[in-house]
C-alpha positions in Angstrom: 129.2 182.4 175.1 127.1 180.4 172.9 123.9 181.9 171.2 120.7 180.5 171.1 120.0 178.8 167.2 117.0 180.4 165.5 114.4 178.2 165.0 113.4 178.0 161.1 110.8 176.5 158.9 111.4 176.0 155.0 112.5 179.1 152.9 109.5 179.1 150.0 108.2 181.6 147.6 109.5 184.3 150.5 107.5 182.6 153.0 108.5 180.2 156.0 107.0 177.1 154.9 106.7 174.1 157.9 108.1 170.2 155.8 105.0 168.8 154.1 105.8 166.1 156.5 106.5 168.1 159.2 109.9 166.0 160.4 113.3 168.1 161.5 116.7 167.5 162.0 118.5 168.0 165.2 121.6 170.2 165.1 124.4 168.6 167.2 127.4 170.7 168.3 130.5 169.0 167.7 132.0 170.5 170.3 129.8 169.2 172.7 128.3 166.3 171.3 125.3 168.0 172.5 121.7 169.0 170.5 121.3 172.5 170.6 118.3 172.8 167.9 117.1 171.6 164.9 116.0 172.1 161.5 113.6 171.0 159.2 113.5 168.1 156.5 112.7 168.7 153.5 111.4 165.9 150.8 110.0 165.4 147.4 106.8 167.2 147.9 108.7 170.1 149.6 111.5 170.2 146.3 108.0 170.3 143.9 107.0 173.3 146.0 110.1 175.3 145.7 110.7 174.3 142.0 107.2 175.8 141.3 108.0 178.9 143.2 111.4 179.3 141.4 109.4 179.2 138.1 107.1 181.4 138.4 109.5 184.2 140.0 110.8 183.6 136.2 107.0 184.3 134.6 105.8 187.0 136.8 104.6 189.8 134.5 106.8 189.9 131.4 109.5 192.3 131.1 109.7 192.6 134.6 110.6 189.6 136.1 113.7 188.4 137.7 114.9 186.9 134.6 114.2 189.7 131.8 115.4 192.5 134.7 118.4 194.7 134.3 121.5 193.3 135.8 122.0 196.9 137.5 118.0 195.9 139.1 119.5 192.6 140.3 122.4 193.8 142.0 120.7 196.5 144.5 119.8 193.2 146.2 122.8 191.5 146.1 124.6 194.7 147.6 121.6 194.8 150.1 122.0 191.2 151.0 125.9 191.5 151.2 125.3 194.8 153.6 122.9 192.6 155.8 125.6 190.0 156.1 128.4 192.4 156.8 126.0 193.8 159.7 125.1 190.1 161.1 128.9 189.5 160.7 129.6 188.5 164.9 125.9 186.8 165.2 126.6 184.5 162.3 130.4 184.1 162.8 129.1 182.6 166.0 126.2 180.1 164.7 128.9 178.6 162.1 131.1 178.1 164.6 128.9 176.3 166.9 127.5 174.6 163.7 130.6 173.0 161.9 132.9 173.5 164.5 134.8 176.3 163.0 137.2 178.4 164.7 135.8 181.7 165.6 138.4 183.8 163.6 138.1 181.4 160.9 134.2 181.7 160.5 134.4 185.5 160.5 136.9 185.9 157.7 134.5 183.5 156.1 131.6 185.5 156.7 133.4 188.6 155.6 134.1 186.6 152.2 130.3 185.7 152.0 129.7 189.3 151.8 132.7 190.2 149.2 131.6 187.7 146.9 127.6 189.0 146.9 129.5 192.6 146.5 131.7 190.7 143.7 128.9 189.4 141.8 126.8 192.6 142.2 129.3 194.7 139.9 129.2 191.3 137.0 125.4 191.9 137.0 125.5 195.6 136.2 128.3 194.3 133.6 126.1 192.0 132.0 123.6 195.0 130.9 127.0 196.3 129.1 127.7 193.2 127.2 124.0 192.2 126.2 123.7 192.7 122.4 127.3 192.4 122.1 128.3 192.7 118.2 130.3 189.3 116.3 132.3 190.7 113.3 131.3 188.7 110.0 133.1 188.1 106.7 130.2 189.4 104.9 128.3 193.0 105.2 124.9 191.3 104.3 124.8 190.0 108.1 125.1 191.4 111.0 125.1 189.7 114.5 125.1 190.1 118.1 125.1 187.9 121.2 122.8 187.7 123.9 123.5 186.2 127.9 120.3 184.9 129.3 119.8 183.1 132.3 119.7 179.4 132.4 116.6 179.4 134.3 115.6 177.4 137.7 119.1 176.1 139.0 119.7 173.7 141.6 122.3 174.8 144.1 123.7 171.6 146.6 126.5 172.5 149.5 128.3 170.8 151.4 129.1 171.5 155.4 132.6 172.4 155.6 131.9 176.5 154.5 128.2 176.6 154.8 127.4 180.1 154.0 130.5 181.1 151.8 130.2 177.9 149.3 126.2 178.9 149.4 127.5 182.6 148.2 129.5 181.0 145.3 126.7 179.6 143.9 123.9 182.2 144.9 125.4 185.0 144.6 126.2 184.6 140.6 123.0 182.3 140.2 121.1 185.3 141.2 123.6 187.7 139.3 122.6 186.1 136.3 118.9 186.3 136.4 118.5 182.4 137.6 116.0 181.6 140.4 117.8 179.2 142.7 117.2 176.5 145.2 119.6 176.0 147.5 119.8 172.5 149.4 122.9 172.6 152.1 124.3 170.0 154.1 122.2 168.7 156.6 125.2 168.7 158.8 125.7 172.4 158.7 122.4 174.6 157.4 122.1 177.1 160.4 123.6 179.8 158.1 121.7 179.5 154.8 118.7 179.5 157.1 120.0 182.8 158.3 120.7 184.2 154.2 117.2 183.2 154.1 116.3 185.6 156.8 117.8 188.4 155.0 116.6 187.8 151.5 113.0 188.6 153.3 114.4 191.6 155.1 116.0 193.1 151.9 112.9 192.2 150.0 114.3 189.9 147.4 111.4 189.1 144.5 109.5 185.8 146.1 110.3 182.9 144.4 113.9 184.2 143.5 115.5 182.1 146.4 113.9 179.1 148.0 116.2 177.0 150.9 115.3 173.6 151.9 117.1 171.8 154.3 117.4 168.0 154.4 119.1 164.9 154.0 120.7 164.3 150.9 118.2 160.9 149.8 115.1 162.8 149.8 115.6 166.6 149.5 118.8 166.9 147.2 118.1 163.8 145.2 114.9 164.6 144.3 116.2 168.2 143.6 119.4 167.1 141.2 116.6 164.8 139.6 113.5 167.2 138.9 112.9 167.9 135.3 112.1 171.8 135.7 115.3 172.5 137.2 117.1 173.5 134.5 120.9 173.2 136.3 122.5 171.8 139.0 126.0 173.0 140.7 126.8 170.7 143.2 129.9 170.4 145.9 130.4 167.8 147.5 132.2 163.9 148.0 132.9 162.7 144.2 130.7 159.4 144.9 127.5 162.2 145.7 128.5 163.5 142.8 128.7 160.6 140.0 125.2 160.0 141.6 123.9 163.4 140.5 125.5 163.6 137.2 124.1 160.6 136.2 120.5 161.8 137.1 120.9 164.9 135.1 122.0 162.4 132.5 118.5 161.5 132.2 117.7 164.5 131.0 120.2 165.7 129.6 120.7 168.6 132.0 124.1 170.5 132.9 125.7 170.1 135.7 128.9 171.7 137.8 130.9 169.7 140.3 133.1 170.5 142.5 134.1 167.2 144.1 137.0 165.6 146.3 140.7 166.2 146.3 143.8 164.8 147.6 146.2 167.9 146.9 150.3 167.4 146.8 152.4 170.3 148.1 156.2 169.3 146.8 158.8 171.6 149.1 162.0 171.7 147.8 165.2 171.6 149.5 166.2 175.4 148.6 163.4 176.5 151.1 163.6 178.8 154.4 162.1 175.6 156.7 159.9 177.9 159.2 157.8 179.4 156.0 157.6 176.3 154.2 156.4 174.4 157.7 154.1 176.7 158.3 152.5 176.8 154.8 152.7 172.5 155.0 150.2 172.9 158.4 148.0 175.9 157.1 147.2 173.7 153.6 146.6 170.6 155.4 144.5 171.7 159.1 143.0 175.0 158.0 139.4 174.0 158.3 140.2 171.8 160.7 141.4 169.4 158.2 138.3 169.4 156.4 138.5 171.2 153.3 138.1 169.4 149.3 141.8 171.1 148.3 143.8 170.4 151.3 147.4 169.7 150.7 147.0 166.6 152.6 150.4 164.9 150.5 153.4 166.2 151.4 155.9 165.4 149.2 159.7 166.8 150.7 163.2 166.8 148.7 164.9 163.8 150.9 168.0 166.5 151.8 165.9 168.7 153.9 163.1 165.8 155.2 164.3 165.0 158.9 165.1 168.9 159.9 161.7 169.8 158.1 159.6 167.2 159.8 160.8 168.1 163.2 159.8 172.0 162.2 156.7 170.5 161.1 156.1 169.0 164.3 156.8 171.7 166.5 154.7 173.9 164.4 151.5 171.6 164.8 152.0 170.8 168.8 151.9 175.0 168.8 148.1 174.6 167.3 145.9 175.4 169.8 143.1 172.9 169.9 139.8 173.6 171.9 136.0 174.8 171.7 135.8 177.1 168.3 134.3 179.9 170.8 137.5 180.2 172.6 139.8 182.8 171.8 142.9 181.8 169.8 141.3 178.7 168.5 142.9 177.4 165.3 141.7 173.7 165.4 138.1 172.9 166.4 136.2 169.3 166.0 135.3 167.9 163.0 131.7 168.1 162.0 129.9 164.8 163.0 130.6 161.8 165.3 130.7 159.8 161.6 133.4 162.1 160.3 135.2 161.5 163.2 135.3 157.6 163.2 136.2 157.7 159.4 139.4 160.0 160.3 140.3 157.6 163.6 139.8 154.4 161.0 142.1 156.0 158.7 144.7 156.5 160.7 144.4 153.4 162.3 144.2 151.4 158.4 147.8 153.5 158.0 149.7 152.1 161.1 148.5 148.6 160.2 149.7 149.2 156.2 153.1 149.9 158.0 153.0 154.0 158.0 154.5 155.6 161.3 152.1 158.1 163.0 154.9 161.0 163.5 152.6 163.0 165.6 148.7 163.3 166.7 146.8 160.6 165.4 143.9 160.8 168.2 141.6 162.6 170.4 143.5 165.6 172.6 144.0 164.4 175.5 142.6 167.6 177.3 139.3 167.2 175.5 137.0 165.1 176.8 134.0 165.0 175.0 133.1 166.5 170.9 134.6 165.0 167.6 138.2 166.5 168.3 141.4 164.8 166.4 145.0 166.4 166.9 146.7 167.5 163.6 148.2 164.1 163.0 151.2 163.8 160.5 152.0 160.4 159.3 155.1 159.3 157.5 156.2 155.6 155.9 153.9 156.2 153.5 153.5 154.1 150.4 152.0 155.1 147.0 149.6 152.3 147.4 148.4 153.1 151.0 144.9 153.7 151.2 145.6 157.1 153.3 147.9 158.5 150.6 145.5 157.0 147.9 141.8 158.4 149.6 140.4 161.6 151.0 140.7 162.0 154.6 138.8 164.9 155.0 140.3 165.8 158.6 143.5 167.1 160.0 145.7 164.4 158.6 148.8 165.0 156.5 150.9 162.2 155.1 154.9 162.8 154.2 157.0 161.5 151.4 160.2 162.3 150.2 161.9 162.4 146.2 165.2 162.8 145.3 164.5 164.5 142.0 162.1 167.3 140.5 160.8 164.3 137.9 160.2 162.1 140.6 157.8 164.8 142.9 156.0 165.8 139.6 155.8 162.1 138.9 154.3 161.6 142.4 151.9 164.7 142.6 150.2 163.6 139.1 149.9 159.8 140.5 146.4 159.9 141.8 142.7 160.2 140.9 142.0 163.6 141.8 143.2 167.0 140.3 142.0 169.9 142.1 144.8 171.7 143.8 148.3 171.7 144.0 151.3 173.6 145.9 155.3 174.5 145.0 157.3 175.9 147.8 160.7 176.9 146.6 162.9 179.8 146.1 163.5 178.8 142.5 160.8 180.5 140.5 161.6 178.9 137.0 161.1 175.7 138.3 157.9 176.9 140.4 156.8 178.0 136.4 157.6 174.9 135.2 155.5 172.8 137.6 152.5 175.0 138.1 152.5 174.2 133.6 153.1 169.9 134.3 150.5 169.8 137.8 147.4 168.4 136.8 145.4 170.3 139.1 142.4 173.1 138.3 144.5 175.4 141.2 148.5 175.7 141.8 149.8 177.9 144.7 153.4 178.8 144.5 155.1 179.7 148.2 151.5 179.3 149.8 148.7 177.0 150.3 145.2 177.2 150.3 145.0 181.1 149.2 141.2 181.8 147.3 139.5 185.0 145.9 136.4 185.5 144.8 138.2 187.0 141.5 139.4 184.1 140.7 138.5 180.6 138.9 137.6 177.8 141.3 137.4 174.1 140.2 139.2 170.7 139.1 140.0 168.3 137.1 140.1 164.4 136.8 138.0 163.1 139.7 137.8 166.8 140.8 134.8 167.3 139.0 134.5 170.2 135.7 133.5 173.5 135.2 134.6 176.8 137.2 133.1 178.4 140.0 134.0 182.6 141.1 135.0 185.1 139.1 133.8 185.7 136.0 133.3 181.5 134.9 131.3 181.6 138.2 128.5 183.9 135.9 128.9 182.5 132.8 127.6 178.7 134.7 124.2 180.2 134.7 123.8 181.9 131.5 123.1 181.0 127.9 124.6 182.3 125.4 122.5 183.4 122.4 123.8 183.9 118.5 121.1 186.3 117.1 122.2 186.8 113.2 119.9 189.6 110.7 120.1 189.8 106.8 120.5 193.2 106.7 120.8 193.6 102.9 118.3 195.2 100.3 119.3 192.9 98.1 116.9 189.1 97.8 119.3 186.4 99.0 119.3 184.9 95.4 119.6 181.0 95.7 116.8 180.4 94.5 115.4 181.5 91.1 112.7 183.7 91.8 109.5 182.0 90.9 108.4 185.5 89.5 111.0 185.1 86.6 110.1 181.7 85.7 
């Protein structure tokens, strides 16, 4: 059973704060095609707000504000937020699902990751008190020097629709961790959830001003937010033409900035592989996320010995998918977000078969679903290195299948595109799993897997990708500065000069 969607105002200075202009968004359910709420739309005047909040939750009483606290002060709330989450687990499980059109099972894992990486970030902050003052050895005893982490200062934090809450958490969570103030502009196509982190940020009592959320479209709220010159940062995820767009604003200003942009991900099976494991990996990298997910393994680059018995395996395993309402029990593909998304994927496809590529399975709506922005995991082979569906980002449950006849040739193939941000090597020969996961030129290679991610662990691309690292312990060090402080600590006058005493 669906739940009713909360109805929200503007997350400001700890305060529900109605859209200067008072306009809202509707929120349509992708299963359903349906509106089931809305929420509201943020703009300019709304971002000046928030960036004035954010700045003065940095200035409140010296010593003792957000910025100049303990790290062990800051991460009582990040554990207290993570515990609300982990409480709301089944209620917000729910709302993503019926927001993005994830499968149930899928949205609570994510939710349960949402919480692990507030947790995550909660121990970095009490690390940070350890490492303040930290000592640099010098070649001379005259000096001594330490190094101090300080926060960046107001940061602008842009998701996009496809994890709503969790990618919010990877840039929260350590913005707050390191003594930032944050606003957080998600995807107008999926906000429901950051809404609801907003809702427990008041419960828990977070500092006002520490955390401001402002929904809206991208042209007026995130814009103007990637573009304000008090925000001292912006970490953005998101398509890679969003984010040229944003790091030429913060160009302007000379401002840094984090992306985390599109992907079109080989994984290169070998012909050495056990073909059930390897299939299954081949659908999980490419339709987890119903498709729609910036590292998918959407290439699929097979050793020519083994392709026509691993297609067929590949085949059977994605007509086993069970496709329907993300509510329903077993779900493992739901819609895609929007009636746009859906279009783009169908055009794709449909710009494939006239290039000459062979739609091997899928390839439209299920025939059992009538209505909502469903497409069947749709594997398409015939493909051409110069085909724009090998080439582009489909962002949808598309995977497209080429064979090599050589270890040089697959590498060769992997490397030949635009984008570097994940990569996968299923074979039983672990030297040469070593060798490739050294010659990818990705930011993230799985061997015998696809798609695995911790919280532990460094997140990010290269090329096209985007730059920088998100989670773990690069995930902190994006908001902090770094700080030489050096002291002349001899007795002794420094001597260059001739003292004007002697003269």
């Amino acid at each position: 059973m669906a739940i009713p969607i909360p109805s929200r105002q503007l997350f400001i200075d700890g305060e529900w704060k109605e859209p200067s202009k008072k306009n809202r968004i509707p929120i349509i359910n992708p299963s359903t095609d349906e509106i089931i709420g809305d929420i509201p739309a943020a703009t300019a005047e709304d971002v000046e707000f928030a960036v004035a909040a954010a700045r003065r939750a940095l200035a409140r009483n010296r010593g003792r504000d957000w910025a100049s606290a303990s790290g062990a002060y800051r991460a009582k709330y990040l554990r207290a937020i993570a515990a609300k989450i982990t409480e709301r687990k089944p209620e917000l499980a729910k709302l993503e699902a019926i927001d993005c059109g994830k499968p149930l099972e899928e949205a609570a894992w994510d939710i349960d990751d949402v919480a692990s990486c507030f947790e995550y970030y909660a121990g970095l902050a009490e690390g940070l008190d350890a490492k303040q003052k930290s000592p640099i050895a010098l070649p001379m005893e005259t000096f001594k020097c330490h190094v101090l982490r300080e926060p960046i200062g107001v940061v602008g934090l842009i998701t996009p629709w496809n994890y709503p809450l969790l990618m919010a958490a990877w840039k929260v969570a350590p913005a707050l961790a390191a003594g930032c103030a944050a606003i957080l502009k998600p995807s107008e196509l999926a906000s429901v959830t950051c809404l609801e982190l907003a809702d427990v940020c008041k419960e828990v009592g977070l500092p006002r001003g520490v955390l401001n959320i402002l929904t809206g479209v991208g042209p007026e709220a995130g814009a103007s937010l990637a573009s304000h010159p008090h925000v001292d940062k912006v970490a953005f995820t998101g398509s890679s033409a969003t984010g040229s767009k944003i790091m030429s604003s913060a160009a302007q200003l000379i401002k840094p900035v984090t992306l985390e942009l599109g992907g079109k991900s080989p994984i290169l099976v070998f012909e050495d592989v056990d073909l059930d494991k390897a299939a299954e990996w081949a659908a999980f990298g490419c339709f987890w996320t119903n498709g729609q997910i910036c590292s998918a393994t959407s290439r699929l680059l097979v050793h020519e010995n083994i392709a026509s018995l691993f297609i067929d395996k590949l085949v059977k395993w994605c007509k086993n998918i069970k496709i329907s309402d993300p509510l329903e029990e077993g779900c493992r593909l739901g819609p895609v977000v929007s009636k746009g998304q859906y279009e783009k994927i169908l055009k794709f496809i449909s710009t494939a078969k006239s290039e000459g590529a062979t739609v091997v399975c899928g390839g439209s709506r299920p025939k059992h679903l009538k209505r909502g922005y469903f497409v069947e995991p749709t594997i398409i082979s015939d493909v051409e290195p110069s085909m724009q569906i090998w080439r582009e980002e489909v962002f949808g449950p598309v995977l497209c299948v080429k064979t090599f006849s050589s270890e040089d040739e697959a590498l060769e193939l992997a490397n030949d595109t635009q984008y570097g941000l994940g990569a996968a090597v299923i074979s039983k020969d672990l030297e040469r799993c070593e060798r490739l996961s050294k010659a990818l030129q990705a930011g993230i290679v799985w061997i015998n897997c696809s798609q695995p991610c911790f919280c532990q662990a460094p997140w990010g691309g290269r090329k096209r990708s985007g730059f920088g690292r998100e989670l773990g312990e690069w995930g902190l060090e994006n908001y902090l500065n770094v700080k030489q402080v050096t002291e002349y600590i001899s007795e002794e006058p420094w001597g260059w000069y001739q003292s004007p005493s002697k003269l």
